[in-house]
N, C-alpha and C positions, 0 to 999 in steps of 0.2 A: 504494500500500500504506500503512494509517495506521503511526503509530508503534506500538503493540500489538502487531500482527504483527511489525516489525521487531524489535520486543524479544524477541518469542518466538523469532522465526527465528535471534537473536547469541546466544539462551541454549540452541539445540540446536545451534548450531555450538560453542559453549563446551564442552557435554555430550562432543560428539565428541571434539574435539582431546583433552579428559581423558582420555577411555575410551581412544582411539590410545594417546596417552602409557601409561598404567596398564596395557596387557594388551597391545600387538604385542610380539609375542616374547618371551614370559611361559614362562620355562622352566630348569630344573635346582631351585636354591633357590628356589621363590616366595615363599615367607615373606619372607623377607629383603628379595629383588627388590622387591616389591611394598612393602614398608614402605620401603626407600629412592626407592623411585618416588612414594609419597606425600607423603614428607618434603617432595621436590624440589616436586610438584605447588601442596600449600599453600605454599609459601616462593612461588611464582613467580602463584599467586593474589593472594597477600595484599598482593605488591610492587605488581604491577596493578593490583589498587585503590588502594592507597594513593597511586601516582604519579598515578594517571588520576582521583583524586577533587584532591589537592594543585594539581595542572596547570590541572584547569577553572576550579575555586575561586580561583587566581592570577590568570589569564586574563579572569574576569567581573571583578575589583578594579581592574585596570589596565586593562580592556575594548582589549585586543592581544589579538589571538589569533598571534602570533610569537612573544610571550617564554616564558618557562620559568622553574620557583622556580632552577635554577640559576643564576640571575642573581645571586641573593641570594649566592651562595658557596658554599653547603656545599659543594658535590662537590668543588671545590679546597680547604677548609677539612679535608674527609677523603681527600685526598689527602696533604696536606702532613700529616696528624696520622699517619696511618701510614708515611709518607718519616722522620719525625721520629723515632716510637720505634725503625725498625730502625737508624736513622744513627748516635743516639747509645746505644743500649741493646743490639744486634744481634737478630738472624732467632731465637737462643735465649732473649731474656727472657721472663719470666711473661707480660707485656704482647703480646706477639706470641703467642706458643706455647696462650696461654691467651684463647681462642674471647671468652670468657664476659666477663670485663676487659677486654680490649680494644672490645668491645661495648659496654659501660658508659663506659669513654672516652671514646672516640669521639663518643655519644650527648650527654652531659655537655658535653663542648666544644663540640658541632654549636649544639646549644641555647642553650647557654651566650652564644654568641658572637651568635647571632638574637634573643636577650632583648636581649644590651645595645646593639647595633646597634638595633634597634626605639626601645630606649629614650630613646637618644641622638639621635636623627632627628625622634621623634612629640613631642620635643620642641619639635622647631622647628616644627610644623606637621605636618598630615598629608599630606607631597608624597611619594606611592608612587614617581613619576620618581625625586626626589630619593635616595630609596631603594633602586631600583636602582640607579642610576648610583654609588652608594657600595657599595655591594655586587660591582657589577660590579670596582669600583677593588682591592677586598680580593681579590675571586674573582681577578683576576690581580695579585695581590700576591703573594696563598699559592701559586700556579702557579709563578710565580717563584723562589721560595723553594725548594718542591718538586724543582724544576728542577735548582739549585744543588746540592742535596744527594745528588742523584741521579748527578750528572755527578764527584760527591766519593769516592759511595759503591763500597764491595767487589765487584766483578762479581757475586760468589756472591748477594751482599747484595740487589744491584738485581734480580734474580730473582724475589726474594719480593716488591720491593716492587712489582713491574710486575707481578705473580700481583695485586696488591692493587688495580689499578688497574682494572681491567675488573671488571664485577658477573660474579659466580659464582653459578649456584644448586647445584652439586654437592656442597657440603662445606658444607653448612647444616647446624647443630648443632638437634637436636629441640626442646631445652631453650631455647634462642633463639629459636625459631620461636615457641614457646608464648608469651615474654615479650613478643616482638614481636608476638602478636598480642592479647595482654590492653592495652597500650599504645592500639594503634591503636584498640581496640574504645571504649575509658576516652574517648580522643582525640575521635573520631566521633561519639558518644554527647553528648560536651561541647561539640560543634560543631552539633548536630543543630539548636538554637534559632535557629542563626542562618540555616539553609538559605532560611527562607523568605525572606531579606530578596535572594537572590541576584538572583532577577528583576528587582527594582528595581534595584539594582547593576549592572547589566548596563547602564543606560540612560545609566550617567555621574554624577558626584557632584550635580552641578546638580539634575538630574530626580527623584534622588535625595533629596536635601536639601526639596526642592520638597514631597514625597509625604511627609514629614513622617519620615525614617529617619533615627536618630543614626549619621550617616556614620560620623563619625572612632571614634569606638567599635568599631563592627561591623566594620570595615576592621581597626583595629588588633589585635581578637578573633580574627579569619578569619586574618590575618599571619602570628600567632603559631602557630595551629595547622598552617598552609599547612610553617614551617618544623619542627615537631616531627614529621608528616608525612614530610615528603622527611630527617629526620634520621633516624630511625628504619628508612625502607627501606633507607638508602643502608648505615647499619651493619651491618644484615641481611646485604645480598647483597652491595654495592658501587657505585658512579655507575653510571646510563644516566640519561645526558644528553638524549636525543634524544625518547625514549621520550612522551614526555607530550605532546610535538608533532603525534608524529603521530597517539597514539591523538585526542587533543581534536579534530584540525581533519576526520579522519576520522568524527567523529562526528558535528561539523559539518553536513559535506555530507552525511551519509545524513539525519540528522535534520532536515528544515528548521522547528525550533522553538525558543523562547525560552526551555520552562518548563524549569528546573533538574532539576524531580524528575524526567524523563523524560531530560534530557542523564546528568543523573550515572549512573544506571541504564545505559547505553547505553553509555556514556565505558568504564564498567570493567568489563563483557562484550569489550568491543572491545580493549581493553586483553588481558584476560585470554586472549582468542582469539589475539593475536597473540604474547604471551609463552609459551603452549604449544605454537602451530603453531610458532614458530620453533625452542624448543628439539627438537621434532617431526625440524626438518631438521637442526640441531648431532647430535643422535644417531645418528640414519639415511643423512642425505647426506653429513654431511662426516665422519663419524665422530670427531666431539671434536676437528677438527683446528685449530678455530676457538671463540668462546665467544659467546652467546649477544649479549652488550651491543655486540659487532663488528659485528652483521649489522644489529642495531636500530639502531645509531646511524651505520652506514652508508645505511640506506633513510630514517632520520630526517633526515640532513643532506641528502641528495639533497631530502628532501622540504621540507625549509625552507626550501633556498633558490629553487623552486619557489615558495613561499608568497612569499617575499619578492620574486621577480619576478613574481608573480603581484599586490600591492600595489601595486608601482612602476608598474604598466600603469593600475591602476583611477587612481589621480592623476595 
């Protein structure tokens, strides 16, 4: 089957799982129903692409298909920034109570902290290793931390902040949907120039450098947006760590091809398929008894470390 038909075939599977979501058992208020069922739908589209474009894009820079932007920190950077306001502020500050702030925070520090980490690093050269691995050092720094405060905190307290730990898409505010998707759009749009250079990219810096690309630029350009990306969905909904593992390496295997503009397409239908089949079963099979990020980053870890014995064989 070429890739064409596989794209057509992930974009009427996509159509479905919407349609299931949006209308099984579509009854009493539909208005309502249906507008809260939309809300959820674009929040849980727009995370999907957003992870499943951040993931690939990560994955062709470091040419690993094992790591994840969570290497970089954030998901423990917005761990610990909401561990932090409930610890010392409580579960009633503006800052919590208030969707919209919080948001803005969150965002603010996520970035904030990916600019001058970049800054600090691309100074000494452009070593992405290097990058992660000081990423990684922060990422369980701020875990750490989080930890600490956690085991400090109010029972009542730790409630809200373990609600804060798992990505939600139930209590997505419309108004933050909106802002987060005029971001992304801004975001994408401003990345769109460098898509082309991805293919080369893929080949490694040498081959790279060789075919006449301004490496350290382009890398440093992609970085930056890779983290505004994973900053922006994780504020939205919350961490799913695993998520961009598995959709990329699933794309992977169906797709056996190089070009970008056909991966990325494919990356966030796959994404997008599996982020509404899933919430598909939290609604229907477990009845809410569970949250959507538990189930993905439970098939995602199974699934990594598959990947990672699956590495350890091919050497």
């Amino acid at each position: 089957m070429s890739n064409k038909y596989k794209l057509v075939l992930l974009l009427g599977l996509g159509i479905l799982f919407v349609s299931l979501y949006l209308f099984i058992d579509l009854s009493g208020n539909i208005d309502y129903i249906l507008t809260r069922r939309l809300t959820r739908v674009l929040s849980i589209v727009l995370t999907g692409a957003v992870i499943a474009i951040a993931t690939i894009v990560f994955q062709t820079i470091t040419n690993n298909r094992i790591l994840t932007p969570s290497l970089i920190g954030l998901d423990a950077l917005y761990q610990l920034i909401q561990t932090f306001i409930i610890f010392f502020y409580g579960s009633t500050s503006i800052s919590t109570t208030n969707q919209k702030l919080n948001f803005v925070i969150s965002i603010v520090l996520m970035v904030g902290f990916a600019l001058l980490l970049f800054k600090l690093l691309f100074k000494r050269g452009n070593n992405i290793y290097f990058l992660l691995l000081i990423g990684l050092i922060f990422g369980t720094f701020f875990q750490s931390l989080s930890t600490f405060m956690q085991v400090l905190i109010d029972p009542n307290e730790f409630l809200v902040v373990q609600n804060r730990m798992f990505a939600s898409f139930n209590n997505v505010q419309t108004d933050l949907l909106y802002i987060s998707l005029g971001l992304v759009v801004l975001i994408i749009a401003y990345a769109s120039r460098y898509y082309k250079y991805l293919d080369v990219l893929s080949l490694g810096k040498a081959h790279a450098v060789n075919l006449g690309v301004d490496y350290d630029r382009i890398v440093q350009q992609l970085m930056i947006v890779v983290a505004v990306l994973i900053a922006v969905a994780t504020a939205l909904v919350g961490p799913i760590m695993f998520l961009g593992i598995l959709v990329v390496n699933v794309t992977y295997e169906v797709f056996k091809t190089y070009r970008h503009t056909v991966l990325i397409v494919a990356t966030v239908l796959v994404s997008i398929i599996a982020l509404v089949g899933g919430q598909v079963i939290v609604d229907r099979v477990f009845n809410f008894s569970t949250t959507l990020s538990v189930i993905i980053n439970l098939i995602g870890g199974v699934y990594f470390l598959y990947l990672i014995l699956k590495e350890n064989r091919t050497w």
